[in-house]
N, C-alpha and C positions, 0 to 999 in steps of 0.2 A: 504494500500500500504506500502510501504518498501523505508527509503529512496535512494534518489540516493546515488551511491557509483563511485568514481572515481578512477585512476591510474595515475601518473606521471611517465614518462619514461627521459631517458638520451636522447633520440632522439631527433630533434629538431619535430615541431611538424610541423603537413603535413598542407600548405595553399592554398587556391584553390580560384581562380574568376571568378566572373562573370558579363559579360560589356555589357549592354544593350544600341542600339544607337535609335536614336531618331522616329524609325522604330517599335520599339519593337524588334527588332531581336537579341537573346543573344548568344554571344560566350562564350565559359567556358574555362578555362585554370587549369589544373590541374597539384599540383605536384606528383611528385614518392613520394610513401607512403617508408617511412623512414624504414630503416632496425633497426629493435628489436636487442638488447641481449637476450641471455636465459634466464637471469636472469630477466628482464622486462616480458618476455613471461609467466614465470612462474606463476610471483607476480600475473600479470593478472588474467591468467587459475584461481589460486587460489580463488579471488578475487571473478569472476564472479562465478564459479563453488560454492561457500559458498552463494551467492547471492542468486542464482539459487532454493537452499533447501527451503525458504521463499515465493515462488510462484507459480502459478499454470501453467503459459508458459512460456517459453524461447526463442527466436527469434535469431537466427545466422544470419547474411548479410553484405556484403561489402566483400573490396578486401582485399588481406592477405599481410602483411605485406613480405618485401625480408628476407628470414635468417628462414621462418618458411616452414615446411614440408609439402605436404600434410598428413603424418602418424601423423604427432604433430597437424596438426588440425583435423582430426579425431578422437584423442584418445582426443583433449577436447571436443568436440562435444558429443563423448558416455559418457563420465564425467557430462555431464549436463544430457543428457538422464538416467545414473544411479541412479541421483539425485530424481526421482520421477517426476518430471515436463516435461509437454508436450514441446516437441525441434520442434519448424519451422523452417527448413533451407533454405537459399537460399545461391545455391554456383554456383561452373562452373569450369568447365576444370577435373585436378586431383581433385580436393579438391572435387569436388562433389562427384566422382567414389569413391573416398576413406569412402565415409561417406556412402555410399551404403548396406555393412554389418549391418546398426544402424537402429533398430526401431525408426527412428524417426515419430512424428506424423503426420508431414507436409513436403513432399519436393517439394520445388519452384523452376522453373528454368527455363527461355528462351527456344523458340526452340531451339535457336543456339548453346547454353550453351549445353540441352540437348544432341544434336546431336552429338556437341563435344566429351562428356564424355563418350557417348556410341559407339562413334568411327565409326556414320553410316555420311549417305549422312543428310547433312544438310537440304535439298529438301522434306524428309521424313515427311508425315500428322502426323498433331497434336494427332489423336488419336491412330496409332501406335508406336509413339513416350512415349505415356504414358502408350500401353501396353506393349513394350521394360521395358519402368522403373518398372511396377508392378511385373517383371519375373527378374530382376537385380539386386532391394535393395529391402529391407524390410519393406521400408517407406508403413506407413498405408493409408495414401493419399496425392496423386500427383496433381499437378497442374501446367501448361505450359500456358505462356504469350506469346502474339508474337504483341507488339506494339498497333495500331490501330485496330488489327484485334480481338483485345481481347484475351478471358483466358480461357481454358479450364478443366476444373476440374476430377480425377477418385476417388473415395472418396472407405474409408473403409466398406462402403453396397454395394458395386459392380455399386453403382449411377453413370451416368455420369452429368455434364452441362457444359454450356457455357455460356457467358457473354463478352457482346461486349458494348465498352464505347457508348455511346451520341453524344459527341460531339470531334473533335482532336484539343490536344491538340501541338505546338510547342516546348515546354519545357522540354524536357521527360526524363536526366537526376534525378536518382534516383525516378525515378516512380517505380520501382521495390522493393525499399527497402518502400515504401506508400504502396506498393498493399499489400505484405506481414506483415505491420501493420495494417493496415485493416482490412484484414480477420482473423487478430489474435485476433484485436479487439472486430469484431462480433461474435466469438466462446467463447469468456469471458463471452461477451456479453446475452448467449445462444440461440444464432442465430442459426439458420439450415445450415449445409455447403451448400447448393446450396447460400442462404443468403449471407454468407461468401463471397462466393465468387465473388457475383455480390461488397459486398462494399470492397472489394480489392480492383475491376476494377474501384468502382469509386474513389477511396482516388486514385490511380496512376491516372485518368485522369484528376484529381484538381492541383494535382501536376504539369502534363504537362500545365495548362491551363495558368497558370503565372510563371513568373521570380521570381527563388527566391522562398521561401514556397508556398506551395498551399493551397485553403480556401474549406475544408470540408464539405457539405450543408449538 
């Protein structure tokens, strides 16, 4: 491995809660993710993009910072794809449609997120929804979550699967950024993508199962 490598910015830095009452029942309260200078943006891109050359996956996810473009996060996203290293993305709205031109290896995305980007009915089945993305971007395989209902996969042999958690979980903030560690995991791993894709579903439904981190079996 490679060690960790960090960035400090002028921004103050983003703090988020979370209140659990004597129910188990958790509320979250999040801040607005602080606006960047270009100058921070850069040091970043830089940062990770040099990172990136030393590994064999990359994983993009979470929200974008105010002050960044969808075109500025697209051209670092191909930046890491240029790299040599396999890129899993998971985006939503513009940022995704904008990364659509990019061989990436992996693109992750909510129905809703999906729908979004592709500017149809949100209503629209999971596996239309992933033939829309194979005929839109470039990405070599796709995969669409939709909560409890599970994940559906269209992989680069033309495979399909699907995978549906066990058990529901309550929790389910950032179960999306576990699912897409997970199956990135098990492709290191050298798991089979149907594989993959079932321990995405489960690393997101551990997550959802407790407050707070979730415990990986």
């Amino acid at each position: 491995g490679i060690p960790m490598v960090s960035h400090g910015t002028i921004a103050e830095t983003r703090t988020c809660y979370s209140v659990a009452d004597d129910a188990g029942q958790l509320t979250e309260f999040y801040e607005p993710n602080p606006a960047l200078s270009i100058e921070d943006w850069n040091s970043f891109r830089k940062l990770i993009v040099d990172a990136s050359r030393r590994v064999k996956w990359a994983t993009v996810s979470g929200s974008v910072p105010p002050g960044i473009s969808a075109e500025m996060y697209s051209k670092f996203v191909g930046q890491l794809c240029d790299t040599g290293c396999d890129v899993a993305l998971d985006a939503h709205d513009e940022f995704l449609r904008a990364c659509f031109p990019l061989e990436l290896r992996v693109m992750k995305c909510n129905v809703a997120e999906a729908a979004s980007a592709l500017e149809v009915d949100p209503g629209m089945k999971r596996k239309s929804l992933l033939e829309m993305l194979r005929v839109k971007s470039k990405a070599r395989n796709i995969v669409l979550t939709e909560g409890d209902a599970g994940a559906e996969g269209l992989f680069e042999d033309d495979t399909t699967a699907t995978a549906v958690p066990s058990r529901r979980g309550r929790f389910g903030v950032g179960s999306g950024d576990a699912f897409l560690g997970g199956m990135v995991l098990a492709l290191v791993r050298g798991q089979s993508w149907v594989e993959a894709l079932v321990v995405g579903t489960e690393a997101g439904q551990a997550n959802a199962m407790l407050p707070g981190a979730g415990v990986l079996g």
